[in-house]
Every structure is written in C-alpha cells, then in structure tokens.
C-alpha positions as CSV (number, residue, x, y, z in Angstrom):
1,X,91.5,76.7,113.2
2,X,88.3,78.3,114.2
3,X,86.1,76.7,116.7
4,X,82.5,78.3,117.7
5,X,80.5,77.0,120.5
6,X,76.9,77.9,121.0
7,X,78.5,81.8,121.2
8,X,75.5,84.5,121.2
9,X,76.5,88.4,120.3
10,X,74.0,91.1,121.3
11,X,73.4,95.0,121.5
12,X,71.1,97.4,123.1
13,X,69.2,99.4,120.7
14,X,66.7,102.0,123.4
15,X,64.9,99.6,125.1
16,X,65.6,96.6,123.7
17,X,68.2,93.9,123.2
18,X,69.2,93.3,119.2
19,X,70.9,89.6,119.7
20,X,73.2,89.5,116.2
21,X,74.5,85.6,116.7
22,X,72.6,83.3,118.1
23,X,74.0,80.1,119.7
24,X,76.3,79.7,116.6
25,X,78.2,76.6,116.0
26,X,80.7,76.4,113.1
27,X,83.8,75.4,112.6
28,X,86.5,76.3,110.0
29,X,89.3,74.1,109.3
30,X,92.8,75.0,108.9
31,X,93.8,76.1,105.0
32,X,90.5,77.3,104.3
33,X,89.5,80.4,102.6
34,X,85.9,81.1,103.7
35,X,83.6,84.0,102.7
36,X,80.7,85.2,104.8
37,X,78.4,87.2,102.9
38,X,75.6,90.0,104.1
39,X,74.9,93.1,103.9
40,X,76.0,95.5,106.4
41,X,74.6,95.3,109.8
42,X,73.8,91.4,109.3
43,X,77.0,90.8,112.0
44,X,79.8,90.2,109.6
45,X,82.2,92.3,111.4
46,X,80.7,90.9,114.8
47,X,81.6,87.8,113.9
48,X,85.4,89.0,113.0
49,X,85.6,90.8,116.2
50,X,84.5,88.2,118.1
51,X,87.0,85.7,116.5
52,X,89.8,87.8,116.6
53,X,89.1,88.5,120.4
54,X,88.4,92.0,120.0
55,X,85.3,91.8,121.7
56,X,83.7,88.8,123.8
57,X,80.3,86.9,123.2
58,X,77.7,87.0,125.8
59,X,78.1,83.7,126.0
60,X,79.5,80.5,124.3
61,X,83.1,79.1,123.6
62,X,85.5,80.6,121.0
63,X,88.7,78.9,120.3
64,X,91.1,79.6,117.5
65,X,94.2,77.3,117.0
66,X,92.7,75.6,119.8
67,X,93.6,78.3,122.3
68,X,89.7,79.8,124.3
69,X,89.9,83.1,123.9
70,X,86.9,83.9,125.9
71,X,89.5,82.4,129.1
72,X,92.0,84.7,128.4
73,X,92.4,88.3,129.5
74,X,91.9,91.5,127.3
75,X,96.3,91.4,127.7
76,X,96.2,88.1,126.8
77,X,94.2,88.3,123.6
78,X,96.1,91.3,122.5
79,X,99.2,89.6,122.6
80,X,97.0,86.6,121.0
81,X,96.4,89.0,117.7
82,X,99.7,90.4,117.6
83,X,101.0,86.6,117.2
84,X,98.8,84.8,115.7
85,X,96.1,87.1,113.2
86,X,96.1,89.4,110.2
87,X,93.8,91.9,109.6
88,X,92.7,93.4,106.4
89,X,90.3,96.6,106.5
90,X,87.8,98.1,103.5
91,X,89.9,101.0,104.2
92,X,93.1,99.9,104.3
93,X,94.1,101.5,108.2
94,X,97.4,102.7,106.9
95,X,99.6,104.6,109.0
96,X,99.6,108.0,107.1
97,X,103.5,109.0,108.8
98,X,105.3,105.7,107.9
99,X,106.4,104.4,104.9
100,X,105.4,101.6,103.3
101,X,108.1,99.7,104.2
102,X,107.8,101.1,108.1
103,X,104.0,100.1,107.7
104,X,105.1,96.3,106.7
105,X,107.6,96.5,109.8
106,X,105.1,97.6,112.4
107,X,103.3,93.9,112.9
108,X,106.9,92.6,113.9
109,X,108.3,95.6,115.8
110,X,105.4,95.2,118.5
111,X,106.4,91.2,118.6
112,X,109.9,92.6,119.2
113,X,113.5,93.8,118.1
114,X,114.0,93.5,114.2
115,X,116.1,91.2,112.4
116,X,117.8,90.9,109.4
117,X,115.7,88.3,108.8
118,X,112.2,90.1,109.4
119,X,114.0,92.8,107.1
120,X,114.2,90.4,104.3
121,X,110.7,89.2,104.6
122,X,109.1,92.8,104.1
123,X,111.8,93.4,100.8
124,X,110.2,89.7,99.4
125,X,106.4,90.5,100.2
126,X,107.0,94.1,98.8
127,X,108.2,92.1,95.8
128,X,105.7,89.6,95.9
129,X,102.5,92.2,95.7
130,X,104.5,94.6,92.9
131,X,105.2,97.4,95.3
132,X,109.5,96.7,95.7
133,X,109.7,100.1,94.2
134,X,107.1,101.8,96.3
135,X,109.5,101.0,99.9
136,X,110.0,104.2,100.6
137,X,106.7,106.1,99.5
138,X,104.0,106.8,102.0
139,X,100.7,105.9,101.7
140,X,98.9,109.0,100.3
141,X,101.1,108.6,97.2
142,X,99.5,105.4,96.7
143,X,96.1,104.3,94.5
144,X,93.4,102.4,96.6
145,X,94.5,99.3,94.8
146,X,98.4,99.7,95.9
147,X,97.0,100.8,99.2
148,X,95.2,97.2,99.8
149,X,98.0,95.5,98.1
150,X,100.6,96.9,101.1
151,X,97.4,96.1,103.7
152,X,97.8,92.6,102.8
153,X,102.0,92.2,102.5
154,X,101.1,93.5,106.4
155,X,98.5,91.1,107.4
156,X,101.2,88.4,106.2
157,X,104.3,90.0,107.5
158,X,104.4,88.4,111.0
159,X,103.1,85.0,109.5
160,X,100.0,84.7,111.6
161,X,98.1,81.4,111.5
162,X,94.9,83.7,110.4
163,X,93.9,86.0,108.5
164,X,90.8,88.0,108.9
165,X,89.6,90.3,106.0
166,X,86.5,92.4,106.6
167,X,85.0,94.2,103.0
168,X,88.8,94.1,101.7
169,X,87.2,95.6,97.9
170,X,84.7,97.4,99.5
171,X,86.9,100.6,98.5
172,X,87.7,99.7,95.5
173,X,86.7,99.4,91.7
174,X,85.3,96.4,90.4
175,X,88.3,95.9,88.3
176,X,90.9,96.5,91.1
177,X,89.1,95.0,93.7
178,X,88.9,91.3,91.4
179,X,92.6,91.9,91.0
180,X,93.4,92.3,94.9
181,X,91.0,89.1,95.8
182,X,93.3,87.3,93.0
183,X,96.7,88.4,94.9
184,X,95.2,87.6,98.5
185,X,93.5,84.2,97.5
186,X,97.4,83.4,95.7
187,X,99.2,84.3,98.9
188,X,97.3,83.2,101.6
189,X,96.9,79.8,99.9
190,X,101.1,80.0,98.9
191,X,101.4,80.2,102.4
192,X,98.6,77.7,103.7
193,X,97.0,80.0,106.1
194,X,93.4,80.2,106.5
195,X,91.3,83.0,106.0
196,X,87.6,84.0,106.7
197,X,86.6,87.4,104.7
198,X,83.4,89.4,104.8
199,X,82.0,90.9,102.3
200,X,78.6,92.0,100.5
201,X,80.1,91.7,97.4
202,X,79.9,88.5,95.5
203,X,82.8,89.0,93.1
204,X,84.8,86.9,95.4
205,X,83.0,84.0,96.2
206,X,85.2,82.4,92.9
207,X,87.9,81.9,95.7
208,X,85.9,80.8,98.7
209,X,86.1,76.8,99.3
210,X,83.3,77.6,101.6
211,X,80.7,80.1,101.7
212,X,78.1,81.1,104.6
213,X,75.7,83.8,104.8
214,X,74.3,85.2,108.8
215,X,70.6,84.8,108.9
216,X,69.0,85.2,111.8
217,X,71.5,85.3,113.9
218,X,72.6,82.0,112.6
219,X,75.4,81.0,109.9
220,X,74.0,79.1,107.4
221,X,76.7,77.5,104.6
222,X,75.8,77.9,100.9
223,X,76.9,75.9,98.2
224,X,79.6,77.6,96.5
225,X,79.2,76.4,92.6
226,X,74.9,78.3,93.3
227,X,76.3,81.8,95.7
228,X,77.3,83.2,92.3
C-alpha cells in the first residue's frame, strides 16, 4: 500500500537546514494497522503529509497503491486524497456549520452528486460508531469522544484504500481515547483497509501489527509484544 524510496524531508531553521527523514525506506502492506510513535517534532506528521501528498520530499519516491505521488501534480494529488485517503485529526477538524450527518456527507459530495446509496452508507456508519441519534446535531453539541467517533465514520465514508490518523486520542481522556482506538482498530480492520497512525501515546500500540519509531531521521520497526 505504502511504498518509500530513499525519500529525505527537511526544513530551514535560521541558518541552517533541519533534514527530518533521511533516505527512508519502508514499506507497509496492505491491511495493516501500523503505529509510528514519537514525540512531537520527531516527523510524525511529516511523514503523514508526505504520504498523503500534502507536501513533497526533497527527494526520493513515494508511491501509495502503487500510484508515484511525487509524479503527479498538486491537482492530481488532491484529487488523489479525495479518492483514495482518510484522515483523522487530534482535533477532530469538524466543520462547526454542518451537521453531523452533512459532515459525513462532505468526503462524497466533493467526489460528486449524492446517491441514495452514499445516503445509506452515512445512516449505517452513524449506526455503526453509536451516533444514529446524533444525525442532526452539530458538532459543539458533541463530547470529544462523540466528536472523534463522527471524525472516523468520515474518514471511512468514501471508502478510501487508506487511512491516515495523526494523534487521534491526543484530545482525549485516557478512558475515551482507549475506547475510540477500540472502534477505529474494529472498523478499519471490518473493512480491510490499512492504516498508519501517529501518536506519542502508547495506549494503542495493543492494536498496531507493526510498530516503528523515527530516529534520526530514520524509521526504525520495534517489536510490538516489547513497545508496551
């Protein structure tokens, strides 16, 4: 699913160049749930803006269900996301003036006109996170845990072939937040997509099949039954 070639991420800081990723390979297969862990400013989130084609390495090759997003144009990848990727944010990115339901709809409404069909699939993932009764409600009505719980009904909406989740408990209580990795590891596996989360917290690594930290600019892999 996720294919990274010798790709290298840096930033100027004053005078100097900060390189984040360093001539990373990795690859992630499809149907995996991976967890990078770090603590903020490791390059987590470069990593998930790189793969999701948000941004562009300074160099390497980036492919994701085999298509080289680094080839395509800004357009290109847009349409790219829209199609293919979920996101899921620490803070949920909620439009405040929609309904939940509206907010469900929005992924498939920019793919095009609306169906009866893409109807029906909001109503059963509304059903499937415990919100059914919550359709109509808008988001500041909402606790942080119901918030996240419509986040990732949305990321699934428009079944993408990814899913990329960057500090989805970060905003939440420890009891919540174990409650909403349950929910996301059950759906995403229901519906064999794969997903690469990151996170500082190690609550979730009970999920991951794989688990890789960024050190050094390079992912190293950890084994899973030791990360806890």
């Amino acid at each position: 699913m996720i294919e990274l070639r010798q790709v290298s991420k840096g930033y100027r800081e004053g005078d100097r160049q900060h390189r984040v990723l360093d001539r990373v390979d990795h690859d992630i297969r499809r149907g995996e749930l991976v967890v990078m862990l770090g603590k903020s400013g490791s390059g987590k989130s470069t990593l998930l803006n790189l793969v999701s084609g948000i941004d562009l390495p300074d160099s390497g090759t980036i492919r994701v269900a085999g298509i080289d997003l680094v080839r395509l144009s800004e357009r290109d990848r847009t349409l790219f996301r829209r199609h293919h990727i979920g996101f899921i944010f620490q803070f949920f990115n909620l439009l405040p003036t929609l309904t939940v339901r509206e907010n469900l709809l929005l992924p498939l409404e920019l793919k095009g006109p609306l169906s009866a069909a893409d109807e029906q699939r909001c109503l059963d993932l509304l059903s499937a996170v415990g919100l059914s009764a919550r359709a109509g409600s808008f988001p500041d009505r909402l606790s942080g845990g119901e918030r996240q719980r419509v986040a990732i009904a949305r990321a699934l909406v428009h079944e993408p072939d990814l899913i990329l989740a960057d500090e989805p408990t970060g905003n939440l209580d420890v009891e919540t937040g174990q409650e909403v990795i349950e929910l996301l590891d059950r759906l995403t596996r229901q519906a064999g997509k794969t997903m690469l989360m990151a996170t500082h917290s190690r609550q979730v690594v009970g999920v991951a099949d794989r688990i890789l930290t960024i050190e050094h600019g390079h992912l190293v892999e950890r084994p899973v039954e030791t990360s806890g």
